[in-house]
N, C-alpha and C positions, 0 to 999 in steps of 0.2 A: 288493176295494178299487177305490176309483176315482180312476184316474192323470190327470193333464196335462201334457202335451209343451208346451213354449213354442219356438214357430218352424216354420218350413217347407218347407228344406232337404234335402238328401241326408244332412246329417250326420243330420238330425232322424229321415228314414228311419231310417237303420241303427239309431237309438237304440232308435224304434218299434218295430222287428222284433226288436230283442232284449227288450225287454221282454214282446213276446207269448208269449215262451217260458214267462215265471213264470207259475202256475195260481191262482194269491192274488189276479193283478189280472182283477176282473170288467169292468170299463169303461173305456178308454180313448181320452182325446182328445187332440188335437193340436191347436195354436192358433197359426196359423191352417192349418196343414199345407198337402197339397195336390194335388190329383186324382191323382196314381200314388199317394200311399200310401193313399189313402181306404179298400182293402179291408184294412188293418190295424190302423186305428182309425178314430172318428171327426171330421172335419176341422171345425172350427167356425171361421168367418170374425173371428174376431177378432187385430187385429196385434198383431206381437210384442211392440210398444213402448207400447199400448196398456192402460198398469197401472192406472186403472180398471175399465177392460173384465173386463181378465184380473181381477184380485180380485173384481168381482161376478161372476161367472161362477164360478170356486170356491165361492163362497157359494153362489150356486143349485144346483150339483149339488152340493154339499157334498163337495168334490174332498177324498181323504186323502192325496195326497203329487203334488207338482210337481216335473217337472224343467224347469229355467232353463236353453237351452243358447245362444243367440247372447248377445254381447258387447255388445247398446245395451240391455237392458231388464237385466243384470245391474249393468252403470255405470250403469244409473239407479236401481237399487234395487227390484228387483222382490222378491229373496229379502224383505228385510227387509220389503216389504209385505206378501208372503203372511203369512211365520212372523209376523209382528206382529196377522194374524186370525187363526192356530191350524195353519196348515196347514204339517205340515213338507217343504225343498225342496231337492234335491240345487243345489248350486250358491255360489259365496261372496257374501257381502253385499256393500252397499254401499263400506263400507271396504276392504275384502279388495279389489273388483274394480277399482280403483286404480291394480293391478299392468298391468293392459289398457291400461286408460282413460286413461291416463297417460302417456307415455312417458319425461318428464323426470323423474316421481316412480319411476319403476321403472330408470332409470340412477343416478340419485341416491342410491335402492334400495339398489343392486347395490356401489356407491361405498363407504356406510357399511359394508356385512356383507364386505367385502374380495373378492364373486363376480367371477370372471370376465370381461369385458365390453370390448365397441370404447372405445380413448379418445375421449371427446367434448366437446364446449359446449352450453350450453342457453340459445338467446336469445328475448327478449321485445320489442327494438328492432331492426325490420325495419335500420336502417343498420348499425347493430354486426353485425348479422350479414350485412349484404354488402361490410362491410370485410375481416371476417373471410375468406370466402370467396374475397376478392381476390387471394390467397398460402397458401391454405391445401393441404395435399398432398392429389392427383389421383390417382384414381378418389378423391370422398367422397359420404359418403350422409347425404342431408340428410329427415328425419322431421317432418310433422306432430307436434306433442305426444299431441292427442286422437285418437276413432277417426274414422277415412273409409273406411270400408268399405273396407276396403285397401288404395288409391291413394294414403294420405299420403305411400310412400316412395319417391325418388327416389335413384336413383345417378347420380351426376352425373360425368363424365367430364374434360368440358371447362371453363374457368368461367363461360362462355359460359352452360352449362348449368345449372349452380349457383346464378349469379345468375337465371337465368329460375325456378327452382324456389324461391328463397327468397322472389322477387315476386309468384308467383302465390299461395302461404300464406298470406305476412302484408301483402302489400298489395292484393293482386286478389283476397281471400278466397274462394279456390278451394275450403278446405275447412269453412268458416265459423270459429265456434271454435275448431275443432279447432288450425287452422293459427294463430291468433294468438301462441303458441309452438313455435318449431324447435327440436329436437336436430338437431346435426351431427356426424358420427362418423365415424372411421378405417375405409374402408371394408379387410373382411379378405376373406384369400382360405382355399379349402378345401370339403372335401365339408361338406353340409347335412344336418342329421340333424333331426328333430321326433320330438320323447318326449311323449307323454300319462302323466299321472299320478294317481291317487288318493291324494286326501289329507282327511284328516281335520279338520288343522291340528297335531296331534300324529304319526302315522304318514303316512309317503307312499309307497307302492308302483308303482314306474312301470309301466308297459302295455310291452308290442311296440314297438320303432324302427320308422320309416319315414321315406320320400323321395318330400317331393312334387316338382315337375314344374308351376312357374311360371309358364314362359312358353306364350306361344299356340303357337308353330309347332314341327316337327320341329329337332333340333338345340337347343335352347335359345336359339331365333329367336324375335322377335314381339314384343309390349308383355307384361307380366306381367298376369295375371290371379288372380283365386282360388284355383286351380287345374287342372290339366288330366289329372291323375292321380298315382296314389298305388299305393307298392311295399310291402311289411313284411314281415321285419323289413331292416332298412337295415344293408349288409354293412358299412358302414365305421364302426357302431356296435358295437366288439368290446366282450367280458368288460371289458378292461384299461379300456379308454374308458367304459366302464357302472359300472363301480369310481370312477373318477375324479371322475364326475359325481356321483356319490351323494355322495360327500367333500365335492366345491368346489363344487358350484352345488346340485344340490335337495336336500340336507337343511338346508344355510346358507339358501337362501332360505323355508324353509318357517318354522324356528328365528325369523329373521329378521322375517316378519313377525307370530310369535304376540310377538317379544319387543316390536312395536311398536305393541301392540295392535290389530292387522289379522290373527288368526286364520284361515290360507286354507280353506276343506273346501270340496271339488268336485271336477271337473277343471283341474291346474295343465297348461298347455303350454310346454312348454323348445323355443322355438327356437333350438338350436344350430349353429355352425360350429366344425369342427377344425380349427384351425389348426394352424402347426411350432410355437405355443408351448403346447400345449394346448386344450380344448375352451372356446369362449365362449359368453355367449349372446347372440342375434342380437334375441331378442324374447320377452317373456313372453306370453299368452295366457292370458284368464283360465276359459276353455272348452275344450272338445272343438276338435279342429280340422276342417277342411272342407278336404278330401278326404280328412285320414290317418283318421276314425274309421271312415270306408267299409272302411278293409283293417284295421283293428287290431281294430272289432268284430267284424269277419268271424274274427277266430283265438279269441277269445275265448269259454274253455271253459264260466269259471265262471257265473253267473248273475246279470246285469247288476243286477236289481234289489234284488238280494240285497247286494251289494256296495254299491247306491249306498244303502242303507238306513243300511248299516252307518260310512257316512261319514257322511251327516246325524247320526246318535247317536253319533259318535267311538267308535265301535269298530272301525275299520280293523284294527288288531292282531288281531282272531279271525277276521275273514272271509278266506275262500279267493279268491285270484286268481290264474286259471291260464289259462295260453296255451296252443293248440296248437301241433305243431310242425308245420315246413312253411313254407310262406309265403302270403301274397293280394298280388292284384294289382288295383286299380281303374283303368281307361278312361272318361274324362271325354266324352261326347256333345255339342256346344256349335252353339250357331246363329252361322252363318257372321259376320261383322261382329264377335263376341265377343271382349275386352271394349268395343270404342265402340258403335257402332249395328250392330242386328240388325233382321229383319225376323220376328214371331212371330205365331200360329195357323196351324201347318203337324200336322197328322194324322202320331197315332206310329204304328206299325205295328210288332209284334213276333211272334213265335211265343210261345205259350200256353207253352212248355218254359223260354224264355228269362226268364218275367217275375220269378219267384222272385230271380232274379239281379243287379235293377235297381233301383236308390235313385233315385228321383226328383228335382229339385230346381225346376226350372222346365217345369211340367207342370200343365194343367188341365184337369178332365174337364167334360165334354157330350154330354147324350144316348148313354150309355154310352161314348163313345172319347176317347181323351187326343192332344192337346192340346200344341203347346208352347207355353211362356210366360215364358220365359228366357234368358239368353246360358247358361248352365250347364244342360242339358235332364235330363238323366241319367247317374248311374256304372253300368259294368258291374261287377261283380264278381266274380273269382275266387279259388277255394283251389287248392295244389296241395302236393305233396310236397315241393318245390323250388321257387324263381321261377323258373323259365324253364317247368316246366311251368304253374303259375298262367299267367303273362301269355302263353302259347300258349292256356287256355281263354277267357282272358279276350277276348283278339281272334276267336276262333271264333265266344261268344256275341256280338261287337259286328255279326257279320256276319247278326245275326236281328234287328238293331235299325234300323229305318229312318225319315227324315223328310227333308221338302223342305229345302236350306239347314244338313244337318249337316255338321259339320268334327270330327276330331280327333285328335290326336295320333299318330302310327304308332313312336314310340319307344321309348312309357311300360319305365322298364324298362331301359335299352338301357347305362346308366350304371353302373347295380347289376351287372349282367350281367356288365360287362367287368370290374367291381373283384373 
């Protein structure tokens, strides 16, 4: 069979690397990938959001199954281009991806089907909502509507801060469209849990818990970024709280949106917070997440392609999905200046033993050597029988990964650990 990866990411690695396991795919590409994974498939220069491209380019290689994994060419409708030339594609359409694309249609969501969720407002008139703001209860967190690469969200402290954050949205159009609608919402407290899930649209099976690790610096210091690494499974994800959620939030949202005629099958992501009154959610995603599928693929026994076949055709109910036990741990590798200005083309250097272990993200090859080309360079990745042995191999391997200008994290972990 011949595959295609859309994107070129670390998550897109791990996805890559699991898919080379199946013996059914003779060919696989990646679009537009990028110089560290090149020796696992091949990287063809075309962007992610590029749905032209991408559909003649299935056509010419007569690609038989696409996987859709970042959140702008899914809100733009990539599935339904491909599947509307023949080609079937792990990932949800245009309607479905809504959930993402959205954020007042996926509060407003969660409102109708009675899910769990921050109280909020959703405004369209920059004044209303800095009147709003002017008396409204401190710490709030105020959202872009649409996607911004994931800077739209601001917690805003002071109102000082609020108002600078509602201005820069919808009047300094900081995030173009995105920001021409804000939600503003109750900001909650509580450990952070992110669930991946498989779903059909009918069946939904979640993945391994984990705990990313937002901010840049040690400590949960620094500006929020992407990520800076990722723990699984996430201790303060118990039985009792996996029960709960299955109840109140992803089988009602699944239900939810087939009763709304938005069908989801792909990857659903539950960004949750525990709070004293139960588990909310903090944020839908309509993907894999970036950095948790670095450690969830890494546990993951059953055979990724096998599973995502079995969603695209709504047979989730007979396919096996199984975790190992134990735990991963991902180390996020970042160019100094990350997330504002960095300085890149600095020479990676690793040991031949180490590389097996490393998802790429911002990385480009030349003349045989990689490259970096990123604020996010590479994750390390480790298993272990426990997290505490995971992220003891994981920092071992980080110390065979070198480059001018790297930074990162020396905590990952340090939270899970204590709980």
């Amino acid at each position: 069979m011949k595959v295609m990866v859309i994107g070129g990411g670390g998550r897109e690695h791990a996805i890559v690397k699991k898919l080379r396991e199946n013996r059914e795919i003779d060919e696989l590409y990646v679009l537009p990938g990028n110089g560290g994974m090149a020796r696992e498939a091949t990287c063809v220069p075309i962007g992610a959001t590029d749905l032209p491209a991408i559909a003649a380019f299935a056509r010419e290689k007569a690609i038989d199954y696409a996987v859709v994994t970042p959140d702008d060419p899914l809100v733009l409708g990539a599935v339904d281009l491909l599947e509307g030339q023949g080609v079937p594609c792990f990932g949800p359409n245009k309607a479905a991806a809504i959930l993402e694309g959205s954020k007042a249609f996926a509060k407003d969501f969660m409102a109708r089907h009675h899910i769990p969720t921050a109280a909020y407002r959703t405004f369209t008139d920059p004044e209303a909502a800095l009147e709003y703001v002017k008396d409204c209860s401190l710490p709030t967190v105020i959202k872009a509507d649409g996607l911004a690469l994931g800077k739209g969200v601001v917690i805003a402290e002071t109102r000082q801060d609020a108002e600078a954050a509602v201005r820069a949205a919808m009047c300094e159009g900081k995030f173009g469209r995105s920001g021409e609608t804000v939600v503003i919402e109750e900001f909650l407290t509580g450990p952070e849990v992110s669930v991946l899930a498989f779903t059909d649209g009918k069946t939904l099976v979640p993945m391994v818990s984990s705990m990313d690790h937002k901010r840049a610096l040690d400590g949960d210091k620094g500006l929020n970024t992407g990520g800076m690494g990722t723990v699984a499974p996430n201790p303060f994800y118990t039985e009792a709280v996996a029960r709960q959620c299955m109840e109140e939030i992803f089988l009602p949202t699944i239900r939810g949106m087939a009763a709304e005629g938005r069908p989801f099958k792909g990857c659903l992501y539950f960004g949750l917070m525990l709070t004293e009154k139960g588990p909310k959610v903090i944020e839908y995603n309509c993907r894999f997440g970036d950095p948790e599928t670095q450690v969830v693929l890494a546990l993951l026994e059953s055979d990724l392609f096998t599973v995502m076949q079995a969603v695209t055709e709504e047979r989730l109910s007979e396919a096996e999905v199984r975790f190992a036990d134990g735990a991963a741990a991902c180390v996020i590798l970042a160019s100094q200046g990350y997330p504002l200005a960095y300085e890149k083309g600095f020479e990676i250097s690793m040991t031949e033993a180490v590389r097996p272990h490393l998802l790429f993200a911002g990385a480009k090859e030349k003349d045989g050597k990689l490259y970096t080309s990123g604020g996010r360079v590479l994750g390390v990745v480790a298993r272990g029988k426990d997290l505490r042995e995971a992220l003891s191999l994981a920092y071992e391997r980080v110390e065979q990964v070198h480059f001018e200008n790297e930074f990162y994290r020396r905590d990952i972990g340090k939270r899970a650990l204590e709980a």
